[in-house]
C-alpha positions as CSV (number, residue, x, y, z in Angstrom):
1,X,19.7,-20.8,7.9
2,X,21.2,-18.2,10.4
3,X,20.5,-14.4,10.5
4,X,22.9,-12.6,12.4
5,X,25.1,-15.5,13.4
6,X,22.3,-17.0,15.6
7,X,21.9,-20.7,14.5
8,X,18.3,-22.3,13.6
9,X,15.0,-21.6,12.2
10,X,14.8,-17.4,12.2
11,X,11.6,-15.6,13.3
12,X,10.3,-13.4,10.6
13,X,8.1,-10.4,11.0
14,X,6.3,-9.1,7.6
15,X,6.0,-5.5,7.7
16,X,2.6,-4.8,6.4
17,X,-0.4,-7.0,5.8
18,X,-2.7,-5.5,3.5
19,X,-3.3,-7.4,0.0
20,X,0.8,-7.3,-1.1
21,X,1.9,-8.7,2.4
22,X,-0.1,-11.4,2.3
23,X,1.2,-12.3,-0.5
24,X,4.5,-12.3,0.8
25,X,3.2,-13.9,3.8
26,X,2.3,-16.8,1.9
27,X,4.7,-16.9,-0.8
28,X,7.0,-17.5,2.8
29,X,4.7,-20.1,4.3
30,X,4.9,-21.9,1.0
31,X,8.3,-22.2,1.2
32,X,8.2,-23.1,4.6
33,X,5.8,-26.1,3.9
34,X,7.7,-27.1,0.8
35,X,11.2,-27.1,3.0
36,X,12.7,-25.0,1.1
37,X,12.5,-21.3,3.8
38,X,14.6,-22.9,6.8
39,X,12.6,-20.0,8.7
40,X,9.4,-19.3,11.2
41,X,6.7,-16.4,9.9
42,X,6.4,-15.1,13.5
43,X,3.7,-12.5,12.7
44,X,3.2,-9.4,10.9
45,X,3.7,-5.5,12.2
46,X,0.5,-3.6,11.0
47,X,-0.7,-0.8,12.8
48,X,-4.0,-0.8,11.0
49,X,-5.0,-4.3,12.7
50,X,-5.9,-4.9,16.4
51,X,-2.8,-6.7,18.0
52,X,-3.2,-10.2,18.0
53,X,-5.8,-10.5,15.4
54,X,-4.4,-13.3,13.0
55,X,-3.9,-13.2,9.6
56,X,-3.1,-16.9,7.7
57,X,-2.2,-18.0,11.3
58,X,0.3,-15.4,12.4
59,X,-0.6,-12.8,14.4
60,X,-0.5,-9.2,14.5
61,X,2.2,-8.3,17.2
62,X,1.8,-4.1,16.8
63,X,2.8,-1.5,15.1
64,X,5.8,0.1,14.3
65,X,6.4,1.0,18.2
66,X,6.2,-2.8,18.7
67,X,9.2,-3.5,16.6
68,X,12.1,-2.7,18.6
69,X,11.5,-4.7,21.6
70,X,10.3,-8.1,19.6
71,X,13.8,-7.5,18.0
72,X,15.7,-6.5,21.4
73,X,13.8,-9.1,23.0
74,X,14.1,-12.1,20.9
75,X,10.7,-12.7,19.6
76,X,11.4,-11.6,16.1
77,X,15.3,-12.4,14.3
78,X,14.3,-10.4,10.4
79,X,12.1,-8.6,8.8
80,X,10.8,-8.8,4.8
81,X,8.5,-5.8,3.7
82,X,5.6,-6.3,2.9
83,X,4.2,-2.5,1.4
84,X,3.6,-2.9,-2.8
85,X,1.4,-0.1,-3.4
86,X,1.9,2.6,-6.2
87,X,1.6,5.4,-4.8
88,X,4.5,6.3,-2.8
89,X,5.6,2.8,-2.8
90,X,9.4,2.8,-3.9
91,X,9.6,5.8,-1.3
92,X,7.5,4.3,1.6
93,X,10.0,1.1,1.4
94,X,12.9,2.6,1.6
95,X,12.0,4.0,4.4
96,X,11.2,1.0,6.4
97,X,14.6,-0.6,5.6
98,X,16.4,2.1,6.7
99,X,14.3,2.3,10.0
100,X,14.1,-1.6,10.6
101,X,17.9,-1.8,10.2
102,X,18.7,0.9,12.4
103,X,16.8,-0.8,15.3
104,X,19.0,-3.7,14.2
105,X,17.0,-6.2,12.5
106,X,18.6,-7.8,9.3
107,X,16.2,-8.8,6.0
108,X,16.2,-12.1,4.2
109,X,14.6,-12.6,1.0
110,X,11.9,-15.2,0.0
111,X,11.0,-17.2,-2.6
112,X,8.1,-18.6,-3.4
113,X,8.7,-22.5,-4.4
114,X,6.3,-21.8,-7.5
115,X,9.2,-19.5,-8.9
116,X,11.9,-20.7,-11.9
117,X,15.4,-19.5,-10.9
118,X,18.5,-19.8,-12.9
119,X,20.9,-21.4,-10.8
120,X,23.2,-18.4,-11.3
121,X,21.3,-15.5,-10.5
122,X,22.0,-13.3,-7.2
123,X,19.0,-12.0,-5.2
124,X,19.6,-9.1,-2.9
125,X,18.2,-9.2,0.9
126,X,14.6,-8.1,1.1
127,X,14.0,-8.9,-2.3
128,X,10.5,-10.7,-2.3
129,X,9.8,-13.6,-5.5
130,X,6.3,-14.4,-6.4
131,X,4.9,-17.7,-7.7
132,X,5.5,-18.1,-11.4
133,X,7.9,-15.8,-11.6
134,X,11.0,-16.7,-14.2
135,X,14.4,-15.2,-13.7
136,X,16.7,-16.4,-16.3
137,X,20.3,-17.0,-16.2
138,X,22.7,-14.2,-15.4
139,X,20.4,-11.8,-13.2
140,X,21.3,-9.9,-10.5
141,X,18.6,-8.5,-8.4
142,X,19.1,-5.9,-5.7
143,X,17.6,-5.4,-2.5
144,X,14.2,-5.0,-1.0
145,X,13.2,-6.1,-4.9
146,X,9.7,-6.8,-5.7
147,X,8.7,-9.6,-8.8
148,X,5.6,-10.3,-8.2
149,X,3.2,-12.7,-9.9
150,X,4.1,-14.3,-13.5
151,X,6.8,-11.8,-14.0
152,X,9.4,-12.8,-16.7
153,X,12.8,-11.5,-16.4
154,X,15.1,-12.5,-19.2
155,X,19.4,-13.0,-19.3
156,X,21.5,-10.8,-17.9
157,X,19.3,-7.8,-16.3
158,X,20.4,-6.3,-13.7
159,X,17.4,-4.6,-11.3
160,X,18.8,-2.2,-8.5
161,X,17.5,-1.6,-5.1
162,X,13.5,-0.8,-4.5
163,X,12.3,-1.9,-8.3
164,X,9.0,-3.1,-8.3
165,X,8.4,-5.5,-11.1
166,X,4.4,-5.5,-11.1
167,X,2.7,-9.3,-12.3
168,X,2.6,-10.3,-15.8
169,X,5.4,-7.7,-16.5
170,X,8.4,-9.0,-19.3
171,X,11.8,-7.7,-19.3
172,X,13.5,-9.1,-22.6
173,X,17.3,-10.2,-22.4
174,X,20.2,-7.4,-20.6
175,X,17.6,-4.6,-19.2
176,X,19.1,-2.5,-16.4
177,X,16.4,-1.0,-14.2
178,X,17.9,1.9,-12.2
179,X,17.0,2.3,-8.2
180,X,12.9,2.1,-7.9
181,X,11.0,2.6,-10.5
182,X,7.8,0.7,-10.7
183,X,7.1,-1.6,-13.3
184,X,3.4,-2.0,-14.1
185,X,1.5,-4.9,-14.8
186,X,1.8,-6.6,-18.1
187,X,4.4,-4.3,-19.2
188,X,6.9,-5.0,-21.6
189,X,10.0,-3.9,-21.8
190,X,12.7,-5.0,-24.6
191,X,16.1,-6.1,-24.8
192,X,18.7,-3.7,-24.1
193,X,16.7,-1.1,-22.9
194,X,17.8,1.4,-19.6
195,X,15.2,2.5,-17.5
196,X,16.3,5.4,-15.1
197,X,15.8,5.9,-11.0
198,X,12.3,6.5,-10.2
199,X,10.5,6.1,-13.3
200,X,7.3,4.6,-14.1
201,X,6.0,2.4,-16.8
202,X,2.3,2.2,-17.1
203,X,0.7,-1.1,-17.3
204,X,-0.1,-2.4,-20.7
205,X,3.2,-0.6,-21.8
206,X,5.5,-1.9,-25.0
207,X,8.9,0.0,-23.9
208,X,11.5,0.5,-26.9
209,X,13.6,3.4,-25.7
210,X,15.5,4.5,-22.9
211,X,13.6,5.6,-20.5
212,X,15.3,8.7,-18.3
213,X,15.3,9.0,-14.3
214,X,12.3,10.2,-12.9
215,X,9.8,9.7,-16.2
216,X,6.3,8.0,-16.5
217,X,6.3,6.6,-19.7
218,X,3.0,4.6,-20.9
219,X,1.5,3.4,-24.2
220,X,2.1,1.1,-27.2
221,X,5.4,2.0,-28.2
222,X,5.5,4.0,-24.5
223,X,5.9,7.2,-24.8
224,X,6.3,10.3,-21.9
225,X,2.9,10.6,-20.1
């Protein structure tokens, strides 16, 4: 694996590591020890945590301040985010790619080795897979992309940038998911349907309609909260 043209095994910086980013952090290690990530988890930028503490092995190496001169100075070659939280999650993302490319550091996505991937499906950089998720044939995922835990995502969806796809959650055959809604857990949403930029689907949710940008649906059929 390269990143950025430079040849090897690259350093990867998490960026977060409360519950969600560790389990990123491991889903990564996972692949590491099944040699199946060609990549280092250098450590994780957090500044909640003390520098240096370490977190399954890796240490903290700052905060945000930190992350321009590991980039600048080597220590760290991409970064994967690792923020899943509900509130302000979609938002809080995008606003960490945007910053950590602008200081220059490219994001790969992972895969945890647990995960069932048709052989045709594209995954956007960033994009983050959890164990015992299924991604069926003909799905393109976008960037910075969360499907987490046991999530189930049938033929042909299509999932833009920033969705977060919560665990447990099933999306039936040719869904389109819009740019960053979130997805909660166990929530089922069938075939055909269009959910619009920004929405929400509450956990527990059957969805049978379209669902428009911007609207928190929730219930069993889901309708507007």
């Amino acid at each position: 694996m390269s990143v950025n043209g430079k040849p090897g095994r690259p350093k990867i910086v998490i960026i977060g590591c409360g519950g969600h980013g560790r389990v990123v952090g491991d889903a990564l290690l996972a692949g590491i020890e099944a040699n199946q990530t060609k990549a280092d988890l250098a450590g994780w930028i957090d500044g909640k945590f003390a520098r240096n503490v370490e977190i399954l092995g890796r240490p903290v190496l700052g905060g945000d301040d930190a992350a321009a001169t590991l980039a600048k100075s080597g220590a760290v070659d991409a970064f994967v985010i690792g923020v899943g939280s509900l509130k302000g999650g979609a938002t809080t993302r995008q606003k960490i790619a945007a910053n950590y490319a602008a200081i220059g550091l490219p994001s790969i996505a992972i895969v945890h080795p647990g995960a069932v991937i048709a052989r045709d499906v594209t995954i956007g950089e960033g994009t983050v897979v959890m164990a015992g998720a299924v991604i069926n044939v003909g799905c393109n995922i976008g960037r910075h992309v969360i499907l987490n835990t046991r999530c189930a995502i049938d033929h042909d969806a299509r999932i833009a940038d920033f969705v977060h796809i919560a665990p447990g959650v099933t999306l039936s055959g040719d869904v389109q998911i819009a740019e960053a809604p979130h997805i909660g857990t166990g929530a089922v949403i069938m075939q055909g349907i269009k959910i619009g930029a920004g929405a929400m689907v509450a956990a527990g949710s059957v969805v049978v309609a379209d669902v428009p940008d911007g609207q928190v649906v929730m219930g069993v059929p889901a309708r507007p909260a």
